[in-house]
ZAVO-955639 format. One record per atom (N, C-alpha, C): residue number from 1; residue in three letters; atom name; z, x, y. Coordinates in Angstrom, 1 decimal, padded with zeros to 4 digits. Atoms other than C-alpha are relative to their C-alpha. Example, Ala and Ser with C-alpha at 12.3 -4.5 7.8 and 13.67 -1.06 7.14 Angstrom:
REM residues 2
<1; ala; N; <000.0; 000.9; -001.2>> <1; ala; CA; <007.8; 012.3; -004.5>> <1; ala; C; <000.0; 000.9; 001.2>> <2; ser; N; <000.0; -000.9; -001.1>> <2; ser; CA; <007.1; 013.7; -001.1>> <2; ser; C; <000.8; -000.8; 001.1>> 
//
This chain:
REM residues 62
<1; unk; N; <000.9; -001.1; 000.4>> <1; unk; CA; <013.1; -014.5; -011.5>> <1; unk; C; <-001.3; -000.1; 000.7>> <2; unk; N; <001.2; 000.2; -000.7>> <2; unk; CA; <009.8; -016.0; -010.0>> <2; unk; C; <000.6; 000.4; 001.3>> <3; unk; N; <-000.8; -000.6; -001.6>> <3; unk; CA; <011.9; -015.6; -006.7>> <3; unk; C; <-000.6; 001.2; 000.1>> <4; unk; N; <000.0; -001.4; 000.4>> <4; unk; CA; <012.2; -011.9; -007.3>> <4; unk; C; <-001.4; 001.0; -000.1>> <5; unk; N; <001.3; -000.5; -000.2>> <5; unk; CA; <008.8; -011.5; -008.2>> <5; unk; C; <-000.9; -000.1; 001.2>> <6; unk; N; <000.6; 000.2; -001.4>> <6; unk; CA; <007.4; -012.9; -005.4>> <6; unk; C; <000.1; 000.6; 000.7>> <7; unk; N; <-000.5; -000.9; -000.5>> <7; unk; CA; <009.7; -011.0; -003.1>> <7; unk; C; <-000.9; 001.3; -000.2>> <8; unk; N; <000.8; -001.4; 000.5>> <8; unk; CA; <008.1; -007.7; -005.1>> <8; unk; C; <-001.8; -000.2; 000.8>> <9; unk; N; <002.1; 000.0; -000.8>> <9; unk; CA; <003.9; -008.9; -004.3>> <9; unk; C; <000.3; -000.5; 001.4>> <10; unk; N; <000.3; -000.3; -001.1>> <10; unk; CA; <004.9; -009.6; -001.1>> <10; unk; C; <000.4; 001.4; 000.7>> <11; unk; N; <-000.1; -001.2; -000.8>> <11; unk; CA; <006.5; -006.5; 000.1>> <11; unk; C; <-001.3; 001.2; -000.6>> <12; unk; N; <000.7; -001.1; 000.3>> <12; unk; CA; <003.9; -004.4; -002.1>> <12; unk; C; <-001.5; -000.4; 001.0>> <13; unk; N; <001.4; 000.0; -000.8>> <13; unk; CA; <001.2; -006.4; 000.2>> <13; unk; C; <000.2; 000.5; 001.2>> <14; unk; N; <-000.2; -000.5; -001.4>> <14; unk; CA; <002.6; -005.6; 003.0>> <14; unk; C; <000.0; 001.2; 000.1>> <15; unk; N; <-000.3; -001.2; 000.3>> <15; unk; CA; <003.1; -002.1; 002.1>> <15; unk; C; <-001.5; 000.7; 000.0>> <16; unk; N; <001.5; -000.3; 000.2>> <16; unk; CA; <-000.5; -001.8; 001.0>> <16; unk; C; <-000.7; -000.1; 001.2>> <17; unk; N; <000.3; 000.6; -000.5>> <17; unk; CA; <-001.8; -003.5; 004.2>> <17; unk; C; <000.1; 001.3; 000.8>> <18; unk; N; <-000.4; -001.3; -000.8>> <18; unk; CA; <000.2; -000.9; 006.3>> <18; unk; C; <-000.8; 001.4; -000.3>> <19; unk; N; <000.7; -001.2; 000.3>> <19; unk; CA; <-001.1; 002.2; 004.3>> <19; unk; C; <-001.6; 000.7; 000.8>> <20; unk; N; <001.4; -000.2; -000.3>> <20; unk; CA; <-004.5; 000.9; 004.6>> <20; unk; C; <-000.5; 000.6; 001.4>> <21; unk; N; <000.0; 000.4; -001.4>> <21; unk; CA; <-004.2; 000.1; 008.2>> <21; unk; C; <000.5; 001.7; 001.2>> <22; unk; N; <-000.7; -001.2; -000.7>> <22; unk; CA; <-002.2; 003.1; 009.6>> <22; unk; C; <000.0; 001.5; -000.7>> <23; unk; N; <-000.1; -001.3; 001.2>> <23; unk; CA; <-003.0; 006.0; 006.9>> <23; unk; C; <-000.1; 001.2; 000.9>> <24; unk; N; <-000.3; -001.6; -001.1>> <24; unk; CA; <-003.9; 009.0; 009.7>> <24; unk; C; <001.0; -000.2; 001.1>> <25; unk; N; <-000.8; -000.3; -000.2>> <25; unk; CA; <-001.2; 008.3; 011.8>> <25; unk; C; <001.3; -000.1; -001.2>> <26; unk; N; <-001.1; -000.2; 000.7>> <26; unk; CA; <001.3; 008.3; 008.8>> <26; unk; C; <-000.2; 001.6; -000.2>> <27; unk; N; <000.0; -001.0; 000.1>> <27; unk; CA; <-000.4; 011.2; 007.7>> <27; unk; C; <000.3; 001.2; 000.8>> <28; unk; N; <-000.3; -001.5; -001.0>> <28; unk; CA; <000.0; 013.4; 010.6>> <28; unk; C; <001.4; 000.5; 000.5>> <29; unk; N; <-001.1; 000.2; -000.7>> <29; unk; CA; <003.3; 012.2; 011.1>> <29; unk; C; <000.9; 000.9; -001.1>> <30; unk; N; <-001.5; -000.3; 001.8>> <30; unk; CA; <005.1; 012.8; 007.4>> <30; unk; C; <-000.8; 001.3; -001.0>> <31; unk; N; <000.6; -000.6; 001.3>> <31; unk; CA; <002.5; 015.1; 005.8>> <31; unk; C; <-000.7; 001.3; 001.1>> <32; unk; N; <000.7; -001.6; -001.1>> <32; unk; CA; <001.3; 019.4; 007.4>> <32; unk; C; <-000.7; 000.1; -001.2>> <33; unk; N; <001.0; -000.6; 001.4>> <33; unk; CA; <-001.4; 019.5; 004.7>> <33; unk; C; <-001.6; 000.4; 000.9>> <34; unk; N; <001.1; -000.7; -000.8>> <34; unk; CA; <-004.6; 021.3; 005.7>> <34; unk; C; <-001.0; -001.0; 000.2>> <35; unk; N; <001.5; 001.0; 000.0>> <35; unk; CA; <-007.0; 018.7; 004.7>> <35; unk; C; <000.6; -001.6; 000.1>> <36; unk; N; <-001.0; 001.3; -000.2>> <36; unk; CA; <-005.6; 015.3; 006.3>> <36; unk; C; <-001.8; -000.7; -000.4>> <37; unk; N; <001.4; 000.9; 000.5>> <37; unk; CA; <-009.5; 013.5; 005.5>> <37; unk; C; <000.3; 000.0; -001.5>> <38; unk; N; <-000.5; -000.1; 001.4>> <38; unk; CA; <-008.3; 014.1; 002.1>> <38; unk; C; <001.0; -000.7; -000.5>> <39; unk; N; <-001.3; 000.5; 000.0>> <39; unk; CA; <-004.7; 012.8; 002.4>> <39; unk; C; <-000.2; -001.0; 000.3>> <40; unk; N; <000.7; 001.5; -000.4>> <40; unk; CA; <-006.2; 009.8; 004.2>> <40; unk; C; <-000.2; -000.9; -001.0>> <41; unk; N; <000.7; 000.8; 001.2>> <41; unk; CA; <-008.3; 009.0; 002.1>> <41; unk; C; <001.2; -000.5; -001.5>> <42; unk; N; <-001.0; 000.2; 001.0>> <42; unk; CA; <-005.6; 009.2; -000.8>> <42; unk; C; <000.8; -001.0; 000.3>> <43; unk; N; <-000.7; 001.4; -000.3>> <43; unk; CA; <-003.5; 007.1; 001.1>> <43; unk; C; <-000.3; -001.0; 000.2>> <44; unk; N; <001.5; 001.5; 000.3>> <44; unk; CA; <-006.3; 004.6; 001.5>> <44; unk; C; <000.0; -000.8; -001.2>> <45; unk; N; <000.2; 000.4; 001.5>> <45; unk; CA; <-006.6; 004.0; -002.3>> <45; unk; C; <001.5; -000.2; -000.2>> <46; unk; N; <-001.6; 000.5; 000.3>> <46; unk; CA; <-003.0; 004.1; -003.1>> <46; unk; C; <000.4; -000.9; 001.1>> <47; unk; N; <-000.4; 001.1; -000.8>> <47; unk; CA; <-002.7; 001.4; 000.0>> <47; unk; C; <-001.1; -001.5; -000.9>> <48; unk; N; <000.8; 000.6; 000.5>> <48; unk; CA; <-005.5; -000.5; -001.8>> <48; unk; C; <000.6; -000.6; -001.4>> <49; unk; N; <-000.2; 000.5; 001.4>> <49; unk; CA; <-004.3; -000.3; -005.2>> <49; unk; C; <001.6; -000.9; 000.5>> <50; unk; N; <-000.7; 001.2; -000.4>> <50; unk; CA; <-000.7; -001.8; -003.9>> <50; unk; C; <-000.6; -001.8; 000.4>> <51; unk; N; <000.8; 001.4; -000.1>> <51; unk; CA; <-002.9; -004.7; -002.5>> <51; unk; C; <000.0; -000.9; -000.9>> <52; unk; N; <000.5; 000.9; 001.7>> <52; unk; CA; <-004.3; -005.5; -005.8>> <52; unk; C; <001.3; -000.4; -000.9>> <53; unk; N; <-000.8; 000.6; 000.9>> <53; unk; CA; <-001.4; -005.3; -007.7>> <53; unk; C; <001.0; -001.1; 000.8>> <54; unk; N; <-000.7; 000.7; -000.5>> <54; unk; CA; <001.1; -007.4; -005.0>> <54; unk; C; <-001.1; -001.0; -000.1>> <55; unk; N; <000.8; 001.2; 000.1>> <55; unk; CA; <-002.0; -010.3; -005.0>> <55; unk; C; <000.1; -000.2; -001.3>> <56; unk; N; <000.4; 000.9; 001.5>> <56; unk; CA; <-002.2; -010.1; -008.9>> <56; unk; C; <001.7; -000.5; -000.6>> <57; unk; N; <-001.2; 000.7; 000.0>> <57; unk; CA; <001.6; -010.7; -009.0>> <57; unk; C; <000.4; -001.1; 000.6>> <58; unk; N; <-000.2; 001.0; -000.9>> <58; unk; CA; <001.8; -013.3; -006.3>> <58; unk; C; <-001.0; -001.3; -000.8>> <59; unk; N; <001.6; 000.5; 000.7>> <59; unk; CA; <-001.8; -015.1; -008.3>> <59; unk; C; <001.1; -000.6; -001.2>> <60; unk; N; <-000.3; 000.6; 001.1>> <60; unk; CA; <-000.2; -015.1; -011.6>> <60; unk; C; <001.4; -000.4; -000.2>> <61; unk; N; <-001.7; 000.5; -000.1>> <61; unk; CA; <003.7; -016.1; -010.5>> <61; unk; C; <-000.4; -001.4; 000.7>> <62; unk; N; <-000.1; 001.2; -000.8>> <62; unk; CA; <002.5; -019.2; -008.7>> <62; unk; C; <-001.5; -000.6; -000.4>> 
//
C-alpha cells in the first residue's frame, strides 16, 4: 500500500511540475478558448495544487 501511494505523489509531482512548466504550450495545443492568459493561469494553479498534494503524500508515507 505505501508502495502504491508513493507511486500516486510521485506521478501527481510530476504532473504538476509539467503543468506548471509547459501550461501555454499545452494550452494552445489541447484548448481554442478565447482567453488562453486565463486558461494559463488556471492550469498554473491546478499544476500547483497537484505539487502540494503529491509532496504531502510522499511527506506523510515516508
Amino acid at each position: 500500500m505505501r508502495e502504491f501511494l508513493l507511486f500516486i505523489g510521485i506521478i501527481a509531482l510530476v504532473c504538476g511540475v509539467k503543468f506548471i512548466y509547459d501550461a501555454r504550450p499545452i494550452v494552445k495545443k489541447y484548448f481554442s478558448l478565447g482567453s488562453k492568459n486565463e486558461t494559463t493561469l488556471g492550469l498554473k494553479i491546478f499544476g500547483f495544487l497537484l505539487v502540494i498534494i503529491g509532496g504531502a503524500v510522499m511527506y506523510f508515507m515516508y
